[in-house]
GUTORSE-33494 format. One record per residue: residue in one letter; x, y, z of N, C-alpha, C, CB in turn. Coordinates in steps of 0.1 Angstrom, whole numbers, plus 2048, in hexadecimal, padded with zeros to 3 digits. Each point is the difference from the previous one (the first is absolute). Glycine has a CB too. Layout:
! residues N
AXYZXYZXYZXYZ
...
! end
This chain:
! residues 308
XE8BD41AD37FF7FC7F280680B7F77EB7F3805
X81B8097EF8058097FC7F58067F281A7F480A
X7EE81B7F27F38067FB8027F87F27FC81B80D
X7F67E57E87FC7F57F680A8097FA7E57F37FE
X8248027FA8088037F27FA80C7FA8057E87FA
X7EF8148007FA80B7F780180B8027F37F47FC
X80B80E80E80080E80A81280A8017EA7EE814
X81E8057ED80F8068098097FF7F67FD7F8819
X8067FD7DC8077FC7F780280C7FD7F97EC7F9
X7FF81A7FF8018097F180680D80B7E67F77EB
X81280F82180480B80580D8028067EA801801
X8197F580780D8008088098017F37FB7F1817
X8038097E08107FD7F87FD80B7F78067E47FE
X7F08237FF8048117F680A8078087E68067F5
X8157FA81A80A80880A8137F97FE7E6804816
X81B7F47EC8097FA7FF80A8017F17F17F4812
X8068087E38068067F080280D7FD7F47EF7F8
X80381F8118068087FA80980480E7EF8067EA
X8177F781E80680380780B7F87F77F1807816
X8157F27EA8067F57F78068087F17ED7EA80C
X8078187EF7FF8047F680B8117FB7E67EF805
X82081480780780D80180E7FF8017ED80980A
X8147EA7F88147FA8098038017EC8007E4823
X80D81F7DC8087FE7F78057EE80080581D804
X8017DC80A8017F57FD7F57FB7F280A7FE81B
X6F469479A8057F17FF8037FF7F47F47F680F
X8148007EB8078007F17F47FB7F781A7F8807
X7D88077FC7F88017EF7FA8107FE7F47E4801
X80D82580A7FC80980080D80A7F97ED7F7813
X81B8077F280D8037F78027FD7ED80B7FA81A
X7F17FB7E88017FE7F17F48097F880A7E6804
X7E98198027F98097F680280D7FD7F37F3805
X81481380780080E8058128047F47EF7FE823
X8167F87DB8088037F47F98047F28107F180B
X7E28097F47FC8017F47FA80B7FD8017EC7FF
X7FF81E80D7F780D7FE8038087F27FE80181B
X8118027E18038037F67F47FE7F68167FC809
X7ED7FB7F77F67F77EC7EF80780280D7DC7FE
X7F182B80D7EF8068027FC80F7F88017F581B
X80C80B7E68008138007F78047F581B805806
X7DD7F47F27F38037EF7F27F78098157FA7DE
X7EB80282E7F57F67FF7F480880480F7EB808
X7E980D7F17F08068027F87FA80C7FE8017E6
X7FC80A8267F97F580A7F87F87FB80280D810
X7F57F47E57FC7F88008007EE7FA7FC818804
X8167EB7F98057F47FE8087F78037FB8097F7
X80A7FE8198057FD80D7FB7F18007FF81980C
X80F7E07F57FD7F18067FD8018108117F47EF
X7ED7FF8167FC80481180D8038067EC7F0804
X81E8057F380F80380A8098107FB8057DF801
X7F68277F680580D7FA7F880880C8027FC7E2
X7F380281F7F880A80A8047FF8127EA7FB7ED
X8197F78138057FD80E81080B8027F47E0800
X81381B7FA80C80A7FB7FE80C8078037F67E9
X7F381081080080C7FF7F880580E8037FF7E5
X7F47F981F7FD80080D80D8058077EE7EC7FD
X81A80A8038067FA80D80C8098027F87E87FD
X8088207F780D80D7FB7FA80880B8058027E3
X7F08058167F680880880280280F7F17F97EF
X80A7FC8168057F981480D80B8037FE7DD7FF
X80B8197F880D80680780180E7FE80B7ED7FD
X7F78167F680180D7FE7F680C8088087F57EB
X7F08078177F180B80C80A80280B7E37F37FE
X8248018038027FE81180F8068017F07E9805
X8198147F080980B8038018117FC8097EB7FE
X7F08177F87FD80E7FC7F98098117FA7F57E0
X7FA80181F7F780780E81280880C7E17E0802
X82381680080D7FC80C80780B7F98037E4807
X8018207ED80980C8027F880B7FE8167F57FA
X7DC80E8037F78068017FF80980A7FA7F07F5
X80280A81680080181180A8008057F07F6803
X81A80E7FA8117F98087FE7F880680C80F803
X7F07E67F88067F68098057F57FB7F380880D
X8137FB7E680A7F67F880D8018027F18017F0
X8188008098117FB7FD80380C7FF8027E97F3
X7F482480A80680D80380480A80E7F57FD7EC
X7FE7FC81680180380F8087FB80A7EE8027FB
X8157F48058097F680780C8067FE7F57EC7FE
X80E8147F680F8087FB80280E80A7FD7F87E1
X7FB80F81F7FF80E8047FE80180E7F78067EC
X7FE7F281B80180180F80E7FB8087E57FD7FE
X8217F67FC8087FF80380E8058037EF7F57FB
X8178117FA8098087FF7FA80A80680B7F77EF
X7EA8118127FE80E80A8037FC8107EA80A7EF
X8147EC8128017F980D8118048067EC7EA7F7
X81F80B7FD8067FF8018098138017F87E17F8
X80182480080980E7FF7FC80880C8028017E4
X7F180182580280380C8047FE80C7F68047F5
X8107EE80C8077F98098007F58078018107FF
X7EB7ED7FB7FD7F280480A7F58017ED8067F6
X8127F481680A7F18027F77F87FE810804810
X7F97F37E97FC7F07FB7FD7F780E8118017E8
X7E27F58147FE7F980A80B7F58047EA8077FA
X81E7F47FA8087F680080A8077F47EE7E9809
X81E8157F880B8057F480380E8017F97F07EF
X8098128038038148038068037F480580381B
X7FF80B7E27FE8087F780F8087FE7E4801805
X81F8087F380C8088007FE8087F780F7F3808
X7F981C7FF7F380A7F981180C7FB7DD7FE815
X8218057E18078097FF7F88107F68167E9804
X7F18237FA7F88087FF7F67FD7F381280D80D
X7F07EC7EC7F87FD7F67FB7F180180C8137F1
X7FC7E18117FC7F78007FD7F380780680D7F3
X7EF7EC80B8007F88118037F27FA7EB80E811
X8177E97F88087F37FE7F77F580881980C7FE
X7E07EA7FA7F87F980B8037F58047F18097F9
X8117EC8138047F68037F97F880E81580B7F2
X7E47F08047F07F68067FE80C80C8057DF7FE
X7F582A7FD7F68078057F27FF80680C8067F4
X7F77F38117EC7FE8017F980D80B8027E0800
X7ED8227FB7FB8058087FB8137F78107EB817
X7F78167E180080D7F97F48017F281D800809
X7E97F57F17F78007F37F67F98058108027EE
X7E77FF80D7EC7F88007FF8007F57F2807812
X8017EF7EE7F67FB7F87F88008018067F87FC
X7EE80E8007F08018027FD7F38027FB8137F2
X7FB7E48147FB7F68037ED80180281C7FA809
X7E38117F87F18058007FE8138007FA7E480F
X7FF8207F17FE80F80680880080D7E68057F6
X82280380C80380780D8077F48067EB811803
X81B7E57F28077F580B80E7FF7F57E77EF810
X82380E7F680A7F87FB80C7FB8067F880B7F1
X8117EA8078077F680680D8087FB7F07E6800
X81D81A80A80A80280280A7F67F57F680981A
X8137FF7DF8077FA7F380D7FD8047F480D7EE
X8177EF80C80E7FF8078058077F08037E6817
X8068237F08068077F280E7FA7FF7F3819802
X8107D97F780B7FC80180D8067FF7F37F47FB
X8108127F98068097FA7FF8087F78067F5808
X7FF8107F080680F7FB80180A8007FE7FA7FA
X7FE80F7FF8008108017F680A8008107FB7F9
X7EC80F80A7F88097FF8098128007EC7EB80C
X8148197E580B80B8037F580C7FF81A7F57F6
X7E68168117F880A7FE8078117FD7F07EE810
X80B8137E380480B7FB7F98077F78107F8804
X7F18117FA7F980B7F67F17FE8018158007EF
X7E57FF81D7F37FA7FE7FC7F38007FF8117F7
X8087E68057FE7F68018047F780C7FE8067EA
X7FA7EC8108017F38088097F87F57E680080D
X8257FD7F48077F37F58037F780880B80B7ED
X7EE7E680E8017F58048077F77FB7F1807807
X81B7F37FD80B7F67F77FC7F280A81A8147F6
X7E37E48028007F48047F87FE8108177FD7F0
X7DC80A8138007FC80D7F77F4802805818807
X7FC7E17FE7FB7F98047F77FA8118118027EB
X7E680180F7F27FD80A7FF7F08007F18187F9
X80C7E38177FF7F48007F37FF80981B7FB7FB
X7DB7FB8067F47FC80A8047EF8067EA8137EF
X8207F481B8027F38077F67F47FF80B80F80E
X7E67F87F97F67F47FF8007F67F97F780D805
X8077FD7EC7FB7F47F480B7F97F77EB80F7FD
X8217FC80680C7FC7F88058047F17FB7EF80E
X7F581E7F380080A7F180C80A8027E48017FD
X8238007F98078107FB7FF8077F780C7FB807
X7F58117FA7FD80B7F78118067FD7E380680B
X8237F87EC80680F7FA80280A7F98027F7806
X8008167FC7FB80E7FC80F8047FB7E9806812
X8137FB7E180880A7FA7FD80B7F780B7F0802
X7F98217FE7F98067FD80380D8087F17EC7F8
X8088208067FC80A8087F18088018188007FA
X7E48058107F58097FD80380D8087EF7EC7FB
X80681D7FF80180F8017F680980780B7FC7EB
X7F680F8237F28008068048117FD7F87E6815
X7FC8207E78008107FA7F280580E8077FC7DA
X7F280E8297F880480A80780380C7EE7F47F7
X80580C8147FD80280A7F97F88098038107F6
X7FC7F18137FA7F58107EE7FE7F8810811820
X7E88017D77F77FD7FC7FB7F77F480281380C
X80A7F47E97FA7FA7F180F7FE7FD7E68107F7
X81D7E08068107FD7FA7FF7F27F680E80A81A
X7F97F77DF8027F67F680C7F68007F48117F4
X80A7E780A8087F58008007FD7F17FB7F7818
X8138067E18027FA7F180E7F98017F18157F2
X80E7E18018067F57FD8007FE7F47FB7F8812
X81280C7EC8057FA7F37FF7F17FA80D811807
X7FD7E98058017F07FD8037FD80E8097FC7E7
X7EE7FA81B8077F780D8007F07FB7F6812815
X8137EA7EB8007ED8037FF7FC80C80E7FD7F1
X7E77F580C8027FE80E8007ED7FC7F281D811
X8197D97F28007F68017FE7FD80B80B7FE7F0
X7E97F880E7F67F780B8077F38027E980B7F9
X8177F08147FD7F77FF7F27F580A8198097F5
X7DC7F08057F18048018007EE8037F581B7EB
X8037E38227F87F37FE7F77FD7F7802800811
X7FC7F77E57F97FC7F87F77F680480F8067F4
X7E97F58137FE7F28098047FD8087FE7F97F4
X80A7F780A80B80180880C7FE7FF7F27FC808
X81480C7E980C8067FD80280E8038017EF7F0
X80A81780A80580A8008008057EF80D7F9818
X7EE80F7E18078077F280880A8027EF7FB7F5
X81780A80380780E7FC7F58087F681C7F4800
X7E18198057FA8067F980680B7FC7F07F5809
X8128147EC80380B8027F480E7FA8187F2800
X7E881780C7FB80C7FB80680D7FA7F57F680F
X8058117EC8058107F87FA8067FE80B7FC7F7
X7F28108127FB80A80380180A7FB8007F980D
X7F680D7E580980E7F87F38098038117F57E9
X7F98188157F68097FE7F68038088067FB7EF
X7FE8058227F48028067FF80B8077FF7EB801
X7F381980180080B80A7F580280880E8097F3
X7F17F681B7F98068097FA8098058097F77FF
X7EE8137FD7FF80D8087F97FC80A8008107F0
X8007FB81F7FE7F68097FA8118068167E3801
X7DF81E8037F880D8047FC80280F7F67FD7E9
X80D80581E7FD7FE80E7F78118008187EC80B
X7DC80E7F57F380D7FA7FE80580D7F17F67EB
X8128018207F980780E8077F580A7E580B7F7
X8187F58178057F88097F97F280180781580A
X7E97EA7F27FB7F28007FE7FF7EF7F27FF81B
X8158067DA7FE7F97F180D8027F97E68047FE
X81A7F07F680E8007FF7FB7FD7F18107F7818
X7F880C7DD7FA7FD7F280E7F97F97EB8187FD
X8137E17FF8097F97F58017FC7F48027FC80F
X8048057E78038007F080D8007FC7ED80C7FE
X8117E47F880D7FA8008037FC7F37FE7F9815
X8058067E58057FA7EC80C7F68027FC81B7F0
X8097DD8078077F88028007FA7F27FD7FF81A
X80F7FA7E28017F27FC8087F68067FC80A7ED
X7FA7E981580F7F38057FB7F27F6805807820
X80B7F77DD7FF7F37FC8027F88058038047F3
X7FC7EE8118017F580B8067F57F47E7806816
X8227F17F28077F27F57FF7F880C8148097EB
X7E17ED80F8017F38087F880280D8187FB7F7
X7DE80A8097F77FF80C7F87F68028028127FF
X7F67E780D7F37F77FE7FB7FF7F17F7808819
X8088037E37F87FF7F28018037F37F480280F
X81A7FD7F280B8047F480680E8017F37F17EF
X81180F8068048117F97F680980080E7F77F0
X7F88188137F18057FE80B8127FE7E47EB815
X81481B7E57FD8128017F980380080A8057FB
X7F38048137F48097FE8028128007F57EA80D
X80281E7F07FF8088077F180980381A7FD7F8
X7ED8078157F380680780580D8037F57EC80B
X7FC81B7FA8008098067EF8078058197FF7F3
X7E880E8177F48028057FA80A7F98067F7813
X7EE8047E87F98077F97F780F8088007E67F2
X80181381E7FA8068058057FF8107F07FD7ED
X81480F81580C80080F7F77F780A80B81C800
X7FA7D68057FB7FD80C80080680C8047F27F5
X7F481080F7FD80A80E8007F480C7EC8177F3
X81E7EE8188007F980E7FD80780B80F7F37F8
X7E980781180080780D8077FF8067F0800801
X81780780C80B7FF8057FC80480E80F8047EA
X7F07F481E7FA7FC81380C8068067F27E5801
X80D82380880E8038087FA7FC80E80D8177F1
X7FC7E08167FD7F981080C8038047F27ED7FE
X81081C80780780080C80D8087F97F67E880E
X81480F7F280B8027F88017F77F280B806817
X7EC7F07E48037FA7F57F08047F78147EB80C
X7F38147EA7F58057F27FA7F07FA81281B7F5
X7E27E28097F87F67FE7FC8027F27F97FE819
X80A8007D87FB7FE7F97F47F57FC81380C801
X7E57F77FA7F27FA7F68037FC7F37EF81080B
X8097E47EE8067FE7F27F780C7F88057E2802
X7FF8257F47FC8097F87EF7FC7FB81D8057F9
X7DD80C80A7F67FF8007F68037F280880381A
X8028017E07FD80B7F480E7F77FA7F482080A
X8097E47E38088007F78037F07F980981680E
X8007F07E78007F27F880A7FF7F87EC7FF7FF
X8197F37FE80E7FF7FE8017F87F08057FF81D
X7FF8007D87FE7FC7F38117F87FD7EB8177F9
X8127D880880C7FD7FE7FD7F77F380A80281A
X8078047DF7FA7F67F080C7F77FE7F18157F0
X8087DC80B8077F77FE8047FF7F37F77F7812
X81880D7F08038017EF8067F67F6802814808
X7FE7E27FC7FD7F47FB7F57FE7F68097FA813
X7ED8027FD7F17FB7FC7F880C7FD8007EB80F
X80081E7EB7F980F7FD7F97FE80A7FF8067E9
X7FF7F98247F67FC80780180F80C8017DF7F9
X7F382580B80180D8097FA7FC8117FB8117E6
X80A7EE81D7F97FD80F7FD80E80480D7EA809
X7E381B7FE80080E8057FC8028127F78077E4
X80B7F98278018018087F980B8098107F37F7
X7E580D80E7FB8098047F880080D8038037E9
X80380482580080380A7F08028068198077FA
X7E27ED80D7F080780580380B8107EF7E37F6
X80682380C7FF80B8068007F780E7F48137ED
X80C7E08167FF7F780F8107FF8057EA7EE7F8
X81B81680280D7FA80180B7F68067F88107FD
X7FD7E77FA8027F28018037F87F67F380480F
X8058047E47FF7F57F58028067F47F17F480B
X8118087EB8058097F57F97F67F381B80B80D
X7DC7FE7E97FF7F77F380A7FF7F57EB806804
X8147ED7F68097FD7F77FA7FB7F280E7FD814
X7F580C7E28017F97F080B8007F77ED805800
X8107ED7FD80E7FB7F87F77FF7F08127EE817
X7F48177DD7FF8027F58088017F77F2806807
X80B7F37ED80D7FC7F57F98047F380B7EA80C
X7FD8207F08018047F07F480E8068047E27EA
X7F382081D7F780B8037F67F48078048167EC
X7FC7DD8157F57F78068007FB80A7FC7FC7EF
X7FA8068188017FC8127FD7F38007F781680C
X8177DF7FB7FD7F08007FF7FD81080F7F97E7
X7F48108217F87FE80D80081180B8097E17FF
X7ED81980780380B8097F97FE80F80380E7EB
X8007F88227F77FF80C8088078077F67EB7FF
X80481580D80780980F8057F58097EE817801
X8227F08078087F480880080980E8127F27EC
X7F580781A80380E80E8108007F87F07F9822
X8138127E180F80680680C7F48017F1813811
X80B7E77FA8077F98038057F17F57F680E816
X8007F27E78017F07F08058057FB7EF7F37FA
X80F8197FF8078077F380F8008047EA8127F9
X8187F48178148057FF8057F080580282280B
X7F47D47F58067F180580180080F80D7FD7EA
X7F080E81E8027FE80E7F87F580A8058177FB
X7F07E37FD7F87F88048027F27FF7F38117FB
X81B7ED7FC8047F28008057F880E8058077E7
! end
């Protein structure tokens, strides 16, 4: 088994960047989720049911992607394990790659890039094509394109990101990344697009079984399940992970400690996220204008959607 993302992502590829770093080279849910705009003064206590559903249903998604690049185990991660892959020599299970001193060339790659699908699991991507050029520290991505044979989803990434540290304590930041989706809806297909500003990771590896993470961000989303949206988040409070070493692979836990504050800037609405000590379940309150219109505890798994 290979070791969890969380664990190998971030460390393998600082080695790699600064070595690198030295070469001179459904459609009613759509319609309401347009109208989030027109919310931005509303009072909770004047919230229609379908204003409140809205804002519900923002909430869902947004927990569940924030959580994912939280944890690496979103569209950042994927970006990054996979090209670390590719720049140490990993062969593709099917297709293949071309590498020159700065830049690599993908052509139906499969087998390199992943996707989280639960803790400690994920499904193999096909990296159709483009580029990944690595310089001055960085990752720049032109047009690449991630594909999931299974479902018939793609992702493409345009953009760069930047990794500063060590194996212990390193950061990951992001200017801008794009990334055009393309997402089952039901039983269609949409185009979605994301935009990733301003993000950054610190990523703490405090000891051999704990790992601390803290992340800021803004993304805007056009055209998702549940319209338009911008949020931004960040951790108020470093999530703390335990980190199992078996054998040769590292076993992450969902964060046991810490809390995460994502604001919907639309619907002034604040979703706050906060990690129980079982590490299983995490409480949630959602509140608009400073007023709490729900709240309870989920596992882990509902929140990042792995349970569907």
């Amino acid at each position: 088994m290979k070791k969890s993302l969380v664990c190998t992502a971030v460390l393998s590829a600082i080695l790699i960047l600064t070595g690198c770093g030295s070469d001179n080279d459904s459609a009613n849910n759509t319609s309401q989720g347009s109208n989030n705009n027109g919310n931005n003064n509303q009072n909770s206590d004047l919230l229609t049911e379908e204003q409140k559903q809205v804002i519900l249903d923002t909430a869902k998604e947004t927990s569940s992607i924030t959580l994912k690049e939280s944890l690496l185990s979103g569209i950042v991660d994927t970006l990054v394990f996979g090209t670390d892959e590719a720049v140490a020599g990993e062969e593709c299970s099917s297709g293949n790659y071309t590498k020159t001193d700065t830049t690599i060339t993908f052509t139906d790659c499969n087998g390199l890039f992943k996707a989280a699908t639960d803790l400690n699991q994920y499904e193999n991507l096909t990296a159709k094509s483009g580029k990944v050029t690595i310089k001055n520290g960085e990752y720049q991505y032109q047009d690449l394109v991630l594909i999931n044979t299974v479902t018939g989803e793609s992702k493409t990434a345009t953009g760069s990101l930047k990794m500063t540290g060590d194996d212990n304590s390193a950061v990951i930041s992001i200017e801008n990344i794009i990334v055009k989706a393309t997402e089952k809806n039901g039983v269609a297909f949409a185009d979605v697009n994301y935009t990733l500003e301003d993000y950054q990771l610190n990523y703490d590896k405090k000891n051999s079984s704990e790992l601390a993470l803290a992340v800021g961000g803004t993304l805007s989303v056009v055209n998702s399940a549940v319209g338009d949206y911008k949020i931004k988040f960040e951790t108020t409070q470093p999530l703390l992970i335990q980190i199992d070493s078996r054998n040769d692979d590292e076993v992450v836990t969902y964060p046991y400690d810490g809390t995460i504050k994502i604001e919907d800037l639309n619907n002034k609405a604040v979703t706050t996220l906060t990690a129980n000590t079982d590490k299983k379940t995490v409480r949630y309150s959602i509140t608009v204008n400073g007023k709490e219109i729900e709240n309870g505890t989920q596992n882990w798994t509902d929140i990042l959607g792995y349970s569907k």
